[in-house]
C-alpha positions as CSV (number, residue, x, y, z in Angstrom):
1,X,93.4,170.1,124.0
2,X,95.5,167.1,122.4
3,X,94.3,166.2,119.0
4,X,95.0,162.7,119.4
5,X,91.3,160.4,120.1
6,X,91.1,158.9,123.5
7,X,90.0,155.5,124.0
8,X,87.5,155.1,126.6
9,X,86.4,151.9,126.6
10,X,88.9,150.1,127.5
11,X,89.5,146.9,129.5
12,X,90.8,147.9,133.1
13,X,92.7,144.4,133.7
14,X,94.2,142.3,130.9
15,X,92.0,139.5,129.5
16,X,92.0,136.0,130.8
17,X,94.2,133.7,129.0
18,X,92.6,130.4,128.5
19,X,94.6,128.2,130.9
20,X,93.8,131.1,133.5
21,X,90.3,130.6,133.2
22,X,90.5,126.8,133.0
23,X,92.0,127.9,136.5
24,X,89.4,130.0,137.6
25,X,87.2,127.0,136.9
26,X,89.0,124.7,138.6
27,X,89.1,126.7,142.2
28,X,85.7,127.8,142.1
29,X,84.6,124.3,141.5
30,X,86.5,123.0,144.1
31,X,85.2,125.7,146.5
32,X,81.6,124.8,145.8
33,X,82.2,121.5,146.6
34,X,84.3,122.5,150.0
35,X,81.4,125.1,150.9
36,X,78.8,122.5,152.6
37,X,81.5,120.5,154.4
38,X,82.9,123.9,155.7
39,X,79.3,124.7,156.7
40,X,78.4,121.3,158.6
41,X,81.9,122.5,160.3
42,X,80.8,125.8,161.0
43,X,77.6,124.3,162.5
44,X,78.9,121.5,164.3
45,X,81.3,123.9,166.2
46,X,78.8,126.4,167.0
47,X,76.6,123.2,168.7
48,X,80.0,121.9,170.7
49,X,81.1,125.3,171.9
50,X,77.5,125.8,173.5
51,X,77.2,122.4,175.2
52,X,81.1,122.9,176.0
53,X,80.6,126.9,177.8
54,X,78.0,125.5,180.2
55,X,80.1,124.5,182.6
56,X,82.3,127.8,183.2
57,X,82.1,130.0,186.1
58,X,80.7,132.6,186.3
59,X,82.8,136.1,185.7
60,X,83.9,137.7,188.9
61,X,81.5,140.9,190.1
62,X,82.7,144.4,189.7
63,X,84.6,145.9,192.9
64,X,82.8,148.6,194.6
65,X,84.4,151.6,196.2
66,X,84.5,151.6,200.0
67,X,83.7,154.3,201.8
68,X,86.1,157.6,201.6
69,X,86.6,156.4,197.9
70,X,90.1,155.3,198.0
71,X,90.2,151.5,198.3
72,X,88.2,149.0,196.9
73,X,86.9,145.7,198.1
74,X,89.2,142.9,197.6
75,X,88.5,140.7,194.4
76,X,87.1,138.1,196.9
77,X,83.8,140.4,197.8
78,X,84.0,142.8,201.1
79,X,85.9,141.7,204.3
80,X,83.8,140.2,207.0
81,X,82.9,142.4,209.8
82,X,83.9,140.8,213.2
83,X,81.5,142.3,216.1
């Protein structure tokens, strides 16, 4: 066992020098004034990208297996049958 005392409460980072938290300040000011604009953005986006995805087509139905299993229907839908 060393003799020597060990120092447990110790800082895990180096203290803030004064210009770094005048820094500190300085972003997270200008990020609480950025916040609601970004929000309004976020918002307004969500509102145009609804009104703007109403008009897509619909995705294309699933291919089904055809008989004996090894072909499928063609991306169109099934062939027509000519009687």
């Amino acid at each position: 066992m060393s003799t020597g005392a060990r120092v447990y409460n110790r800082s895990l980072v180096a203290a803030l020098t004064p210009a770094q938290r005048a820094n500190v300040r300085r972003i997270e000011a200008l990020i609480g004034v950025a916040a609601p604009v970004l929000d309004l953005l976020l918002y307004a986006g969500d509102k145009v990208s609804r009104v703007a995805g109403r008009n897509q087509i619909d995705p294309e139905p699933p291919r089904r297996v055809v008989g004996d299993g090894s072909t499928r229907t063609p991306i169109g839908g099934p062939p027509e049958r000519a009687e």
